[in-house]
N, C-alpha and C positions, 0 to 999 in steps of 0.2 A: 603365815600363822599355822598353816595344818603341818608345817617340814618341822617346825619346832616344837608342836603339840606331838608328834610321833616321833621326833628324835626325843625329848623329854621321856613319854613314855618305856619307851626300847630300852634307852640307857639307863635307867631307874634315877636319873636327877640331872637337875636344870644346868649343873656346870658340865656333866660329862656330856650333855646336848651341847652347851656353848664351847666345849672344844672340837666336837665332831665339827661342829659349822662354821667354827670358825668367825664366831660373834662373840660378844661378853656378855653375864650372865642377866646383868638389868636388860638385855636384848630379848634374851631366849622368855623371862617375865612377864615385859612389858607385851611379846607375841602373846601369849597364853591366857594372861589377861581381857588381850582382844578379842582374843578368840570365844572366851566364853561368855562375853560382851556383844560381840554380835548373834549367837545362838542362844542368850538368854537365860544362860543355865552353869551351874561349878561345873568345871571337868575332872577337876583334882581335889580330893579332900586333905586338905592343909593340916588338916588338926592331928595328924600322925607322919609322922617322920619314917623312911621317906614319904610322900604324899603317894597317897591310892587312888584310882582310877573312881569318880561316882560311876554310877547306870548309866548314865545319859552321855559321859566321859566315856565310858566301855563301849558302847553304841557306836560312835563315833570313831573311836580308835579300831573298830574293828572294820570299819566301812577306808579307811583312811589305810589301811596296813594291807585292806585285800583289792586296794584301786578305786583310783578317784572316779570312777563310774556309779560307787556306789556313795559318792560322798553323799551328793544335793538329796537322796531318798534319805538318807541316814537325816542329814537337817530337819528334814520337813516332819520324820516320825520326833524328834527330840521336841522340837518347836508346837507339834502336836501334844506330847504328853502334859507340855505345861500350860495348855490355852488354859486363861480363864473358864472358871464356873461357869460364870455371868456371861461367856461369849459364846456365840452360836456362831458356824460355817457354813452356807447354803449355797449349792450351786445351781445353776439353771442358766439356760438361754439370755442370752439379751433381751430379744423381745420379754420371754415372759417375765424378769428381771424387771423390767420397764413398766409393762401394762398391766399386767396381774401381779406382782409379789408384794409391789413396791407400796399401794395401796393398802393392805391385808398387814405388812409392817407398821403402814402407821397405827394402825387402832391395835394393833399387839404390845407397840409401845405405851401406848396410852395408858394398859391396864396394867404392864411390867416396864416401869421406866430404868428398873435396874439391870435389864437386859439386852446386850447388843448383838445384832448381826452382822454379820461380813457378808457380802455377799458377789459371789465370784460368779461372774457370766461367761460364756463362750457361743462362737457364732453357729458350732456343730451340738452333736448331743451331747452334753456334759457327762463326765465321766467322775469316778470317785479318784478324790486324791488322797495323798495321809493327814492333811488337815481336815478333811470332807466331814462334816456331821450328818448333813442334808442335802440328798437331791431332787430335783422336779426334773423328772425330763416325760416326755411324750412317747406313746410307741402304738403303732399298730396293733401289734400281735402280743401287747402285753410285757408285764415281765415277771417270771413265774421263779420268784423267788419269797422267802420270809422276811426281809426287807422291806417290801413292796406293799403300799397301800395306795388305795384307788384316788384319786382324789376328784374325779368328773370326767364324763365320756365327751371331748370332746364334739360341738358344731359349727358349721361357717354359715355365713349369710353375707349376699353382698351390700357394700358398704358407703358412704361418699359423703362431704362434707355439706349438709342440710342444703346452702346456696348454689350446687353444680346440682342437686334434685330439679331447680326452677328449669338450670339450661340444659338439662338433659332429659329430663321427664321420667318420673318413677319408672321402674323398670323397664326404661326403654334400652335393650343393650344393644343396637344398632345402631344409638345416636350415640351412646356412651363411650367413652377414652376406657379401655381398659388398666388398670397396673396387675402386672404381673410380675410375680416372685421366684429367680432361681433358684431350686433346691432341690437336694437328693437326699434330702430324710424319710427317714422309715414313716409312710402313709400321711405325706404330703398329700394334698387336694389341692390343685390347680383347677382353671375355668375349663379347660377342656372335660375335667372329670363331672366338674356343676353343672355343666353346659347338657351332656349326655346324662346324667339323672335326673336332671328337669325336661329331658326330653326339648330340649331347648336348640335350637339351629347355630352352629360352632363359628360362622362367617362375622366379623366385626368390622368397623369400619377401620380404628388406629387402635393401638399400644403403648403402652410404656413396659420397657422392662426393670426390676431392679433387681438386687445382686442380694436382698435381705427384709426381711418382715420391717423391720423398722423402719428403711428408708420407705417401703412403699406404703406405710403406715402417718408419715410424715407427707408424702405429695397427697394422697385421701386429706389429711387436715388441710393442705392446700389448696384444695378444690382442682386438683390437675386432672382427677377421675375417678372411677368408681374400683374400690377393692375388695379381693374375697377375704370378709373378716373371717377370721378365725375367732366366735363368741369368747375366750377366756381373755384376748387381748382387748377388744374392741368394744365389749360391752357396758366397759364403765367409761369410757369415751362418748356409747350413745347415751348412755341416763345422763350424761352430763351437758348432752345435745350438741359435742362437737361434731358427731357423725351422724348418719340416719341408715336407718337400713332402705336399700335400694329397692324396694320390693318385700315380701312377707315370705318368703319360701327357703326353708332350710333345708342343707345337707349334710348328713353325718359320715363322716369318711371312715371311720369305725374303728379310730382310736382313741387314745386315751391318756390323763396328765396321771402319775404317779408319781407320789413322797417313798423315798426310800429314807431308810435310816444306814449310816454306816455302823456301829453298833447296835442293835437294835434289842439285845438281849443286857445292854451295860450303860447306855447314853446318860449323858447327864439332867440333871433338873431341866434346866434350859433346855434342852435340846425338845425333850419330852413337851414342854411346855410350848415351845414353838410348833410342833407337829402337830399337837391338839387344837391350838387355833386356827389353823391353816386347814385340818382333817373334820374341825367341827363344822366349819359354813357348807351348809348345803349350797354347794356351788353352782350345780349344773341348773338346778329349779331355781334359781338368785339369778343366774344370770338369765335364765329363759324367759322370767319373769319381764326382767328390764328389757328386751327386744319384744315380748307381747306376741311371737311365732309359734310354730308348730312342726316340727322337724317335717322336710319332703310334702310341706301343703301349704296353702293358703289359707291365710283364716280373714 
């Protein structure tokens, strides 16, 4: 499709394309067709003779002429210019994808049912792509851009599924099964870090390790052991009483969830309108509420 979208262009018409290649001209057509079939947009404006490259044609042929390196960016800005009004792009984690967005979407829907989201997760910190409208991602030390708004300062509290409370006994982390989560993101909190602000002694009895928030998210509903929630995933889990907190004593690792916007000076209705519901919930006090704690004490 792209050999016949740029021999077409080069040679200013579809038959001196079908003799360079040595196809017939309903060939070199029916390519070009497809081609703007699958990328969703005219490449060629038909209504003058010979046919003219549109914008989104030009974009293309120019991504197509200077190396297919830059075809797939070239796609994704074309496929970008024509998303729906009505659609919104958000990126963020899995987890948070899962245990905070997902919730916060449905009662967004509820009040704009004309409005849809996509929404694209990754297991590292998500990054903007040229589809991107919106991100969440976490960060210790902030991000000190005009993009960037707050959305809640992160807390953890440990966590377990109300029934391994009876066989473990509230805050007892010496009888307790730990899960623990690999990761090397920017201002992770692991039990080593909880263990040493609670002034708390690091020796346990067993372990589990997982590879991801989710999975260890998933053996806590299991009752296999006690995990450090992270409040933004875990606490509409507790109001919903499939988890409990393990204990009363919070700690704030001393970062933070932020909405960025990819245009933020140009976004669309949608876009804007999703930001606002997600930027209006007082999150942090909503969630602190539902746990009933006190960051670094016991109440």
């Amino acid at each position: 499709m792209f050999t016949a979208f740029e021999a077409v262009v080069r040679s200013g018409s579809i038959q001196s394309a079908a003799c360079e290649l040595n196809v017939t001209q309903p060939a070199v057509s029916q390519a070009i067709r497809a081609l703007e079939e699958h990328v969703g947009v005219k490449l060629l404006d038909r209504r003058v003779r010979p046919a003219t490259l549109t914008r989104c044609g030009q974009t293309l042929f120019d991504a197509v002429s200077g190396g297919m390196d830059r075809l797939e960016h070239a796609l994704a800005e074309i496929r970008a210019s024509v998303t729906s009004e009505t659609e919104v792009n958000i990126a963020c984690t899995v987890c948070t994808g899962t245990y905070w967005l997902m919730p916060r979407l449905a009662t967004f829907y509820s009040a704009h049912p004309e409005i849809s989201a996509r929404v694209v997760t990754s297991n590292g910190v998500p990054q903007f792509a040229p589809e991107t409208d919106l991100l969440i991602r976490y960060r210790r030390d902030g991000w000190e851009d005009e993009k960037s708004d707050l959305l809640f300062r992160e807390r953890v509290i440990p966590v377990c599924q109300p029934e391994s409370m009876t066989r473990f006994g509230a805050g007892d982390f010496e009888a307790a099964t730990l899960l623990h989560v690999n990761s090397d993101a920017n201002g992770w909190a692991g039990w080593e870090e909880y263990f040493e602000a609670m002034g708390l002694p690091g020796k346990r009895r067993a372990d589990l390790i997982f590879d991801n928030y989710v999975q260890a998210t998933q053996a806590a509903l299991a009752g296999m052991g006690v995990m450090l929630g992270w409040i933004s995933n875990t606490a509409d889990l507790i109001s919903q009483g499939r988890l409990s907190a393990f204990g009363t004593r919070t700690f704030e690792p001393g970062g933070a969830y932020y909405l960025s916007r990819a245009h933020p000076n140009g976004a669309k209705k949608s876009v804007e309108l999703l930001a606002s519901h997600l930027l209006t919930e007082d999150a942090l006090s909503a969630l602190t509420e539902r746990i009933g704690t006190k960051p670094n004490s016991e109440t």
